[in-house]
N, C-alpha and C positions, 0 to 999 in steps of 0.2 A: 464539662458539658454533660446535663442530663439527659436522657431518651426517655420518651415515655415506652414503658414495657411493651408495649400492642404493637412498637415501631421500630423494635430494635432488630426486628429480622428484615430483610431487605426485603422492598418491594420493586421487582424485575420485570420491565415489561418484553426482553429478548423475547420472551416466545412469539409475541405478537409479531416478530418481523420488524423485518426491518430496517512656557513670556527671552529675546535681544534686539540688539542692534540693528542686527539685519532685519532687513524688510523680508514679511512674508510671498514667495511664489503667487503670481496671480492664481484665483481659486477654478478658473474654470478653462484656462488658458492650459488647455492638455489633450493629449492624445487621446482617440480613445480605446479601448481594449483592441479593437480589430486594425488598430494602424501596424505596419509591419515593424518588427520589433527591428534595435540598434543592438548588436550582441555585445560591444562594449560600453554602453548605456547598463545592458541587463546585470552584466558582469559587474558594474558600479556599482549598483541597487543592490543585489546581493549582499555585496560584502557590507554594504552599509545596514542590510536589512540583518545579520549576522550579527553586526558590531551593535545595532539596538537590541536586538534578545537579550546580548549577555549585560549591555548598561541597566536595561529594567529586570532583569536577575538580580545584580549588583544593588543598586537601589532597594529591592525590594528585602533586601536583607536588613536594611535599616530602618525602612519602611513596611511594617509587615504590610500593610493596606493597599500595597501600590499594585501585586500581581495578583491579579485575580485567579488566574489561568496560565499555565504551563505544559505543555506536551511536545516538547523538543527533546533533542539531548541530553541523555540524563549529566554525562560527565559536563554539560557546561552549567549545569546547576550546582551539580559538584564543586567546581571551580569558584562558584561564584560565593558560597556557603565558604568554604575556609581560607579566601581570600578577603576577608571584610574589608571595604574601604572607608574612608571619611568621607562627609558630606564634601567637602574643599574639593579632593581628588575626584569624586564624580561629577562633581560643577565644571571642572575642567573637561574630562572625557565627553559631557553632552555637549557642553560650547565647541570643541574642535569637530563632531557632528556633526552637529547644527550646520557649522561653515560649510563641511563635507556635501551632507546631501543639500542645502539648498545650490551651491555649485551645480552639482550633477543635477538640479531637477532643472536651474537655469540651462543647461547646455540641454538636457534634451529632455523636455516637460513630458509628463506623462502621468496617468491617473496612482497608480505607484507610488511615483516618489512623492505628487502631492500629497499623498496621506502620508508617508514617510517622514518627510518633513515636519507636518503638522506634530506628529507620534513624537519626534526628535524634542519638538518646542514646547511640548506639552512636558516632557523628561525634565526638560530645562529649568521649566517654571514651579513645578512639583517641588523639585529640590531646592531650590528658593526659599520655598515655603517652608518644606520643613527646617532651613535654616533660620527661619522667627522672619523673613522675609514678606511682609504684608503688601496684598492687594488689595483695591475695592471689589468687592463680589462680584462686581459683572465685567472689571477688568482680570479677574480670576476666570472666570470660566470664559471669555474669550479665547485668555491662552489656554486651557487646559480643555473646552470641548469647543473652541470655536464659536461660541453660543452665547451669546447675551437675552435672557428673560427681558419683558417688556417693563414697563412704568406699569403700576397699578393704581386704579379710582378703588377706594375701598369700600366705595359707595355699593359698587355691583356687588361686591359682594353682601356687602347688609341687603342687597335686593331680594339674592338668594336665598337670603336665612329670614326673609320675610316670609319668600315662598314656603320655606318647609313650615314654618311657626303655624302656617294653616292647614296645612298637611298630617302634623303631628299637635293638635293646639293641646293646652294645659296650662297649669299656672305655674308651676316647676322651668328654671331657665330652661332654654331648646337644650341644648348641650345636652342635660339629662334625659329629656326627653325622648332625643334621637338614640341616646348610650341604652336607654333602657329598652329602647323599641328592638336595637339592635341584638339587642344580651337575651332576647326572649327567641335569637331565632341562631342563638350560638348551637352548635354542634357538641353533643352529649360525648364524652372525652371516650368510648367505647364503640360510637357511631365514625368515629373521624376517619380511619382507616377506608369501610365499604366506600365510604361519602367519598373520600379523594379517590381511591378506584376506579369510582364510576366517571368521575367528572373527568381526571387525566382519560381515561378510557375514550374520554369524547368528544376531548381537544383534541389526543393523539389519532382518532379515526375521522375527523373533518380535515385534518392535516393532510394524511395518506392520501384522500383522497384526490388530495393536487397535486400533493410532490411524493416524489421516488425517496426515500431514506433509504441508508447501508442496513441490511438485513442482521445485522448485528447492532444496528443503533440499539441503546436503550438508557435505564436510570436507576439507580436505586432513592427512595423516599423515607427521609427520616421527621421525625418529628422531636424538634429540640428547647433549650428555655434560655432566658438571658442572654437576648440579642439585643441590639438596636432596632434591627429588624423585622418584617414578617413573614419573608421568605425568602429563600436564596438558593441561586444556581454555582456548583462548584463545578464546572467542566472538569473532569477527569481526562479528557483524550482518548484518543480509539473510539469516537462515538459513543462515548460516557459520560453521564451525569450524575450528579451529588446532588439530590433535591431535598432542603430542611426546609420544614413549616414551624415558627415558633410559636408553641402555647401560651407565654404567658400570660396571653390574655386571652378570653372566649374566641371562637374561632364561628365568625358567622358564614351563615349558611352558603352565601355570595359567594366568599371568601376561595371555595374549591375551586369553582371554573374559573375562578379570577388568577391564583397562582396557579391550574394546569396547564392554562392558555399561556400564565406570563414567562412561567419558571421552565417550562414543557415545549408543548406545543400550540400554535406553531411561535411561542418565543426563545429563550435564551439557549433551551436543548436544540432546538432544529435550526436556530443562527450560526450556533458553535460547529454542530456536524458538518452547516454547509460551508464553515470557513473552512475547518480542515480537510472535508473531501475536495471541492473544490477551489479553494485558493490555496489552501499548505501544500496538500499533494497535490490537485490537477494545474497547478502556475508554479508549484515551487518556491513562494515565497514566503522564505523561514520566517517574516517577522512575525507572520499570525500564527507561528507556533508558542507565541507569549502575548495573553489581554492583560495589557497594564488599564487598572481600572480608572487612572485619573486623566482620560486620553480623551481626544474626539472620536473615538469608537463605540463610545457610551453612549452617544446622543442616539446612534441606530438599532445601540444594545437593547437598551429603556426602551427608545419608543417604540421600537419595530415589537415589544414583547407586549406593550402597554394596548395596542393598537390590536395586534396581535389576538385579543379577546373579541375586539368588534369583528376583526375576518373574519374567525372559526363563526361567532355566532352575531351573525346579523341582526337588525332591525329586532324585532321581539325574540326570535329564537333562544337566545340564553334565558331570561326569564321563564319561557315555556319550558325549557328541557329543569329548571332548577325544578319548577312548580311542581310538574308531571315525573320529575323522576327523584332529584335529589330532595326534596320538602319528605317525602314518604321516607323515604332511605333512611333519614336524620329523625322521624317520628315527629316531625314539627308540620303544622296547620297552613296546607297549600294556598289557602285562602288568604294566607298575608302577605302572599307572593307578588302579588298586584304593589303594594303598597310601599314595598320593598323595593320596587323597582323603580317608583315615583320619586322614591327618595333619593335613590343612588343617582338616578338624572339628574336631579338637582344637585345632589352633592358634587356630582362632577364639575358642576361650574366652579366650586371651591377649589379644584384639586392646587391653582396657580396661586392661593394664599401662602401656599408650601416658598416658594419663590421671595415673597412677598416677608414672610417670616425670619425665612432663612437671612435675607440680604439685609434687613434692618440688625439682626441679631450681632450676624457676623461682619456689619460693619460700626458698630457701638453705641446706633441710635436707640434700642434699646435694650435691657439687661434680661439675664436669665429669666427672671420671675414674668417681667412681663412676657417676653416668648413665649413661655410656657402657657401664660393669658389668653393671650391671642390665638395661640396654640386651639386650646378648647372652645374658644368662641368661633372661629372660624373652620377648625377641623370638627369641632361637633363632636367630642370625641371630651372624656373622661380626663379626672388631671394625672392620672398615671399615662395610657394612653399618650398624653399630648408632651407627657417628659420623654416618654419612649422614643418620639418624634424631635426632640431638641436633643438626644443622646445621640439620634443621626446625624442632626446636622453638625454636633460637634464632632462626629468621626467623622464623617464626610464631606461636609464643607456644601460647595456650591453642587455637588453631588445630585442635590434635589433636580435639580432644571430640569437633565435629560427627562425624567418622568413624564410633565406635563408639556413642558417646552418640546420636548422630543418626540412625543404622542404627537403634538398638534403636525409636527414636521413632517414627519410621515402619513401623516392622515390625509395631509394636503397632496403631500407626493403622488401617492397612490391615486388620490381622486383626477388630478391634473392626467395622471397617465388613461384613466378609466376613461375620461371627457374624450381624449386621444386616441380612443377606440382598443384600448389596450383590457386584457382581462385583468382584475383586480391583484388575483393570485399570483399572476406573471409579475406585473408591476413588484408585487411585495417581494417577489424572489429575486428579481434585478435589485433591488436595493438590499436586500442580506448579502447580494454576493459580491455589491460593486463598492469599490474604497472610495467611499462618499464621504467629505466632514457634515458639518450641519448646513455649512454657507452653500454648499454644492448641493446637498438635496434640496433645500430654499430655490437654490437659483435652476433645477433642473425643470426641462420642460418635455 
């Protein structure tokens, strides 16, 4: 892994303060937080929330992909590192689980163990897989995030890419045209440091300004190459974050408040904090001391970060603040700021081709090369770019959904509760901190 030299010293914001058998549990058929608790119910859940950490430890030893997150015990990671197991022996340990908590969620239902459960089924199915076990894509991420993506008309989207073709017109494909529009408003490789500064700086202070954080929350910021990815959150634990931005490619101007909102605040850093302030430590429940990233916790992970960008900034405001503060910062012409914005609206209507890509690819309809096709006609995006994008979905699989599938979930959530007379900001902090799958925020009112 390389660092760019400008990013190899930490950037610390402390100072600032701070798939069986069994039929699934009904989804909504549960207690809810304030019903009086059952002390041998709880005592169940525990041990069962105990025996999941160390199974998705276990797994993830053969699976390096699966844990995203760890800040439990260090000696049960211990255990889990020089006890390797076989794929066989942990297909067993999740199936006798399985049985375990949906028992206990049947005998005494509760918002708990239905995510428990779900976590358990999602273990289940994971290890399946990696045993050459084939699913269709939206039978995959049912079990694994609860969440089936819609059917696509591919029509709308050729709608969209009419719309920018007048936006961006030329005689050059769009593809190019939007890659080159983009590439003129990349961030100068000595600019990128102040530019992410400011822009976390103002994710992280629209954040504060609604919720309380541990005065020790904070992040360090690296900037690194030869990913899949374009940025990613490493929860370290104790109110810590590992935030990498990959360069491989130009890094546009957008790009800042779009990973400090998603990677930061108020997404993956201040979801993680509020799981282990308040559901590890304030409920006690070890299982969120381990994010297995192939679970239904991703759908709230994604979208609540993806979403996340429209809370911090509103209506026009992210465009204003890039225009007036970040366009200057970066040396590039505020005047294209307008235009940039047009585009990115529209682009958003694409973001569900990602879905649309992915589920043909990874169910055999069609091959690499066209993916990759389809890739840059519909991602609008470069054929490096749009390999970068089919090297995810082969590390990640049906992984995509949560992003747009999971933005829209949330998006809806929160509105339905605003309609409700609810503050927007409350709403989004009830859903980081309540064990919701995707079929439960869908079905919440």
């Amino acid at each position: 892994m390389k660092y760019l030299a400008a990013a190899v010293a930490s950037f610390l914001l402390a100072a600032c303060g701070g798939e069986t058998d069994l039929a699934p549990s009904p989804a909504h058929e549960v207690k809810t937080d304030n019903a009086p608790e059952n002390p041998d119910a709880t005592a169940a859940l525990h041990e069962i929330g105990e025996a999941f950490v160390k199974l998705s430890l276990a797994i993830g030893v053969l699976d390096p992909a699966f844990v995203d997150a760890y800040h439990g015990p260090e000696e049960w990671a211990d255990a889990a590192a020089s006890q390797t197991q076989s794929y066989d022996a942990l297909a067993a340990d999740a199936e006798a689980l399985l049985i375990k908590v949906s028992r206990a969620n049947a005998d005494a239902p509760s918002l708990r163990g239905a995510m428990l459960e779900k976590l358990v089924r999602a273990s289940v199915a994971r290890i399946e897989i990696a045993q050459g076990q084939f699913y269709p894509f939206d039978e995959e991420t049912r079990l694994l995030y609860d969440a089936v993506a819609p059917q696509y008309d591919v029509n709308e989207f050729y709608a969209v890419l009419a719309e920018i073709d007048v936006l961006l017109p030329g005689d050059a494909p769009l593809y190019e045209r939007v890659d080159a529009f983009r590439n003129s408003l990349a961030i100068a490789e000595d600019k990128l440091l102040p530019v992410f500064n400011a822009a976390i700086a103002e994710c992280r202070k629209r954040t504060l300004a609604h919720y309380k954080l541990p005065d020790n929350e904070r992040f360090r910021l690296e900037f690194v190459t030869d990913k899949p990815w374009s940025g990613y959150n490493w929860y370290q634990g104790d109110y810590e974050s590992l935030i990498q931005v990959n360069t491989d490619f130009p890094i546009i101007i957008d790009r800042a408040v779009d990973l400090g909102c998603h990677e930061g605040y108020p997404g993956h850093h201040t979801w993680n904090v509020m799981l282990e302030r308040d559901i590890l430590n304030g409920k006690g429940w070890i299982e969120y001391s381990v994010y297995p990233l192939f679970a239904p916790l991703s759908v709230t992970a994604e979208g609540s970060a993806n979403y996340g960008i429209e809370l911090a900034f509103p209506d026009d405001e992210k465009i204003t603040f890039e225009r007036d503060v970040l366009f200057p910062l970066a040396g590039l012409n505020p005047e294209d700021a307008e235009k940039l914005d047009r585009l990115n609206k529209a682009r958003r209507k694409l973001s569900h081709s990602r879905n649309h890509i992915a589920r043909a690819y990874l169910d055999g309809d069609i091959d690499r090369e066209e993916a990759v096709r389809v890739s840059m006609e519909f991602g609008l995006q470069s054929r490096e770019r749009a390999e970068q994008g089919i090297r995810f979905i082969e590390t990640y699989r049906g992984y995509v959904i949560n992003y747009n599938l999971g933005r829209d979930l949330v998006e809806n959530y929160v509105h339905r509760k605003v309609d409700g007379g609810e503050d927007r900001w409350d709403a989004f902090r009830t859903l980081l901190t309540t064990p919701l799958a995707a079929s439960d925020i869908e079905a919440a009112q």
